[in-house]
TORKOL-4160 file (C-alpha; in steps of 0.2 Angstrom, whole numbers, padded with zeros to 4 digits, m for minus):
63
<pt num="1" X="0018" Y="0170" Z="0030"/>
<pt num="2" X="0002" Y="0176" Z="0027"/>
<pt num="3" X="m0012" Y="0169" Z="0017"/>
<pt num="4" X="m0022" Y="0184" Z="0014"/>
<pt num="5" X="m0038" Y="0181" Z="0022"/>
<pt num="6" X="m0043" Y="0192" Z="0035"/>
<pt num="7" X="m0061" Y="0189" Z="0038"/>
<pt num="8" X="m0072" Y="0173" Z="0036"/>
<pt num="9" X="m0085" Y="0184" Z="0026"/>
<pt num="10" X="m0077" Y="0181" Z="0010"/>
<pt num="11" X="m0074" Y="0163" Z="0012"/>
<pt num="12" X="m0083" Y="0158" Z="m0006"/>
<pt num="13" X="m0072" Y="0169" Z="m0016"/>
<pt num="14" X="m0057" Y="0159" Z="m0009"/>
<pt num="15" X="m0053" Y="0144" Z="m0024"/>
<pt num="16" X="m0047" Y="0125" Z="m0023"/>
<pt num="17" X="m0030" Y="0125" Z="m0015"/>
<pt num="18" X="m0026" Y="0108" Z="m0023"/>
<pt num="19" X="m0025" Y="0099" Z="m0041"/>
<pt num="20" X="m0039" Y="0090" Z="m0048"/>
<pt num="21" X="m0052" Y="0096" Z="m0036"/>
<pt num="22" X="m0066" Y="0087" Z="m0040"/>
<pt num="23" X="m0059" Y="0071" Z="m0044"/>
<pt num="24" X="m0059" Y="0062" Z="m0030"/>
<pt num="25" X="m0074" Y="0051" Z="m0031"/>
<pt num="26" X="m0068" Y="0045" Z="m0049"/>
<pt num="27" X="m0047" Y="0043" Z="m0041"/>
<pt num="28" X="m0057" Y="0034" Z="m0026"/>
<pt num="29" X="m0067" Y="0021" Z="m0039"/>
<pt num="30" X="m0051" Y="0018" Z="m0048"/>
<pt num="31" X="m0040" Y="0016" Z="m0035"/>
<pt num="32" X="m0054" Y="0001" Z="m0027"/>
<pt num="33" X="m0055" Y="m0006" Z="m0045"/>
<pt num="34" X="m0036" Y="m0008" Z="m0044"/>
<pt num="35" X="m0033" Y="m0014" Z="m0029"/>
<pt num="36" X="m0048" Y="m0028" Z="m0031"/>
<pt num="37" X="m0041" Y="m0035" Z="m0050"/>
<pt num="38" X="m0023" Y="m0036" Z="m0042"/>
<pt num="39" X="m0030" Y="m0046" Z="m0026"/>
<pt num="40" X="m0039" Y="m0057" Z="m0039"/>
<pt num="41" X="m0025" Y="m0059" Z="m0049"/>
<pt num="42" X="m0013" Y="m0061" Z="m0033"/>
<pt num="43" X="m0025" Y="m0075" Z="m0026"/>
<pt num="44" X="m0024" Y="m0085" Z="m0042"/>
<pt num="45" X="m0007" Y="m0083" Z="m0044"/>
<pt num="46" X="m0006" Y="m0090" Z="m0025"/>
<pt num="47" X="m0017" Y="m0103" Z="m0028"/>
<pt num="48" X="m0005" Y="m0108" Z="m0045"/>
<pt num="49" X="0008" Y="m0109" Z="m0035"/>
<pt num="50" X="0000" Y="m0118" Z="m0020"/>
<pt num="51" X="m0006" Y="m0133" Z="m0030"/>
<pt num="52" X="0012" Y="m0134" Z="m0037"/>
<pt num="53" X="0020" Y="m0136" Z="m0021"/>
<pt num="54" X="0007" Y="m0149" Z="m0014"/>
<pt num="55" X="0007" Y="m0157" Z="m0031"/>
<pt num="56" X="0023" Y="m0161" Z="m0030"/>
<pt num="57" X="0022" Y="m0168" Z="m0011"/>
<pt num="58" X="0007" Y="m0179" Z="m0016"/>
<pt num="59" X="0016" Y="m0186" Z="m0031"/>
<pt num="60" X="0024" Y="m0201" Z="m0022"/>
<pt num="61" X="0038" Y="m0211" Z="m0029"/>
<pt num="62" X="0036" Y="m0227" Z="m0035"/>
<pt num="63" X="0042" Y="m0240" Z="m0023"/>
């Protein structure tokens, strides 16, 4: 298989090789924003769910 370049002279004329070239900075941002809203939301889930549980041990019954 050959990819058609001989010579390193000509290395400008040769093209993206991949989709959305360019786009990575913006893909990168979004990707970050993502990941921090869903480890904010998953703490607060967490957090919900922790206070239920330790509610529910501190909640003595009466004796």
């Amino acid at each position: 298989m050959q990819t058609g370049i001989t010579s390193l002279s000509k290395l400008s004329d040769v093209t993206t090789v991949y989709p959305f070239a360019g786009m990575e900075v913006p893909f990168t941002i979004g990707v970050v924003a993502l990941f921090v809203v869903f480890l904010g939301w998953q703490l607060v889930m967490e957090s919900k769910h922790h206070k239920a549980i330790i509610g529910s041990f501190t909640a003595s019954p009466a004796e």
